[in-house]
Structures are given as structure tokens and as C-alpha cells.
C-alpha positions in Angstrom: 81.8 112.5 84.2 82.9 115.4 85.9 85.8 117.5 86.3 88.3 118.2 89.2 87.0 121.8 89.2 83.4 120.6 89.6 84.3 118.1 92.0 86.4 120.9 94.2 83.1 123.3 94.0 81.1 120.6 95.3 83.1 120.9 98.3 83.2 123.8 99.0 79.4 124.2 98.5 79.0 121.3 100.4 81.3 123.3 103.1 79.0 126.0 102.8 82.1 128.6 102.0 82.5 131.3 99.6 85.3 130.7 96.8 87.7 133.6 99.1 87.1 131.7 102.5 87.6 128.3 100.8 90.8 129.6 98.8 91.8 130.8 103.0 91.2 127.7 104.7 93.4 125.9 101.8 96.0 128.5 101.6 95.0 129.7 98.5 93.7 133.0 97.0 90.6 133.2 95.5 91.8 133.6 92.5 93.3 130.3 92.6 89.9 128.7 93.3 88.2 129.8 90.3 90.8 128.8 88.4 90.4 125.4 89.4 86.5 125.3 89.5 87.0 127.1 85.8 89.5 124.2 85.4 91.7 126.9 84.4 94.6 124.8 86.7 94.8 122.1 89.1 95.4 122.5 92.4 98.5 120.8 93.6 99.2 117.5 95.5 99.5 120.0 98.9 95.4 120.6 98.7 94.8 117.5 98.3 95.9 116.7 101.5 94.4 119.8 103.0 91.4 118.6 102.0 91.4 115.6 103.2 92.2 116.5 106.7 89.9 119.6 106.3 86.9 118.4 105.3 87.1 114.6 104.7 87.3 114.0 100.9 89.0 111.2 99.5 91.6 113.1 97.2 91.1 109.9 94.9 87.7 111.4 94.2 89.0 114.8 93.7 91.6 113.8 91.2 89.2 110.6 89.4 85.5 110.8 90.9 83.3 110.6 88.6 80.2 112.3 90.2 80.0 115.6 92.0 78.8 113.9 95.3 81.7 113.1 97.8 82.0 109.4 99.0 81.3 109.6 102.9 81.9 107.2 106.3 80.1 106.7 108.4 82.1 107.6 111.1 85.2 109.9 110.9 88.3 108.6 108.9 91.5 107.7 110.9 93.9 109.2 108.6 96.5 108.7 110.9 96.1 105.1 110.9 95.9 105.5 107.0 99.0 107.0 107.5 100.6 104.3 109.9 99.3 102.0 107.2 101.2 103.3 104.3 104.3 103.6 106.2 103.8 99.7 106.9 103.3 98.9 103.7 106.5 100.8 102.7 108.7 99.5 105.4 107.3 96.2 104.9 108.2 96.3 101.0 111.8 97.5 101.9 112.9 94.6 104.3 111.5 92.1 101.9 113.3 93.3 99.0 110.1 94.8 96.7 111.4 98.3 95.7 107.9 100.3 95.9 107.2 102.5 92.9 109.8 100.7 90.4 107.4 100.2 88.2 103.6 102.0 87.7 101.8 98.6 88.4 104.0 98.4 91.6 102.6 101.8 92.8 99.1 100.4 91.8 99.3 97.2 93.8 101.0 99.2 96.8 98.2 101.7 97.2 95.6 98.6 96.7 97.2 96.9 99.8 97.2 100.3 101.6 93.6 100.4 101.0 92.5 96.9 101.8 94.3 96.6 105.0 93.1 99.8 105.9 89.3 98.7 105.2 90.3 95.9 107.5 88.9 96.1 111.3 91.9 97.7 113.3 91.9 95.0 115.9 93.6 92.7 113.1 96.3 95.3 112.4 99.3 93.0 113.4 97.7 89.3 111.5 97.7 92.3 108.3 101.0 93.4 108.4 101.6 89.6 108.8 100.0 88.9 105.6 101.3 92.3 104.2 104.9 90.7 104.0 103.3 87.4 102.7 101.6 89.4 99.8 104.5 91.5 99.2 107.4 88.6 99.3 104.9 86.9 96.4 104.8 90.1 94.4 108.8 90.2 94.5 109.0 86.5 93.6 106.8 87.3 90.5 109.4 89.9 89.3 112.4 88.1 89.0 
């Protein structure tokens, strides 16, 4: 298995970027990136999301991949629908009464809806959020 450090070298090799221009495009010094690839520190939640818009790594494999070869799509991902998504799925969760994050397995089952409806085709975005409030109304059921 490898390590978050690994994994963040990986990108940037892959990026074709020295450790100071890669530490620049992140916001970061260069110091800061050999510190993570040494796994000396982690970088924070911040470059996560840089690198995700950046250069199109999942930041679940960053923080829990277990090879040094970064899932790809075929085609570019829409974070902004990922984005829309999420906010659905939290929105939805509030107007049916399941408080999101209570609990750890809520977070858990929250970002497995996020992930499924947005592995969904996009055309069925409204029958999801549907389905979304079905699933989520059940889950609150189950907790009382």
C-alpha cells in the first residue's frame, strides 16, 4: 500500500512538474511538498480540492488509494455537478428530517448516495433526487 506522500508524487510526476512548480500551482512552497512526499506532514483538506480541480484526482485516492496510479474517466469530471449533487443530497436530508453527519455511519451513507447518484446518467437527475428523499426518509425511519 502506499502512502499519501507517494501518492501526491505520483501526481506531480504524472503532471510532469518539478516539486517548486507543483508546491506554486497548489499554493504551497516547496518545502511543503517534500514534506508531504517525505510524509513528513499532510497537506490539508484545501489541496485536496486544488487538486482535484487542477489535475483531476479523486482526493479519496489521495487520502486512501492504495496504488500510486491515479483512477482516470474517460472523459472530464463535472465537478460542478458533483458539487450540485452534494448540495442535493444535503438539502434533501434537511427537509426530511436526517441530520447529515450526526453520526460517522451517517457521513458514510451520505457520501455513498453522493457517489452513486453522481455515477448515474445526468439525464435522470430529477427521478434521483426523487429517490434521494425516498432513500433518505428510510434512513431516518431506521434511527428512531
Amino acid at each position: 500500500m502506499s502512502s499519501i506522500g507517494e501518492r501526491l508524487k505520483a501526481v506531480r510526476v504524472r503532471a510532469g512538474l518539478a516539486q517548486a512548480a507543483f508546491g506554486e500551482a497548489l499554493g504551497y512552497s516547496r518545502r511543503a511538498v517534500i514534506n508531504w512526499e517525505q510524509n513528513a506532514a499532510e497537506p490539508s483538506i484545501s489541496v485536496l480540492a486544488k487538486l482535484r480541480r487542477l489535475y483531476g484526482v479523486d482526493p479519496e485516492w489521495i487520502v486512501m488509494g492504495e496504488d500510486l496510479t491515479p483512477p482516470t474517466r474517460h472523459t472530464p469530471t463535472d465537478w460542478d455537478r458533483f458539487d450540485r449533487i452534494a448540495r442535493d443530497v444535503e438539502a434533501a436530508s434537511t427537509q426530511v428530517g436526517t441530520e447529515v453527519g450526526a453520526e460517522p455511519v451517517d457521513a458514510r451513507v451520505i457520501v455513498e448516495l453522493v457517489r452513486d447518484l453522481f455515477d448515474d446518467d445526468p439525464t435522470e437527475d430529477e427521478a434521483n433526487r426523487k429517490r434521494l428523499r425516498r432513500t433518505l426518509r428510510a434512513i431516518g425511519r431506521g434511527k428512531a
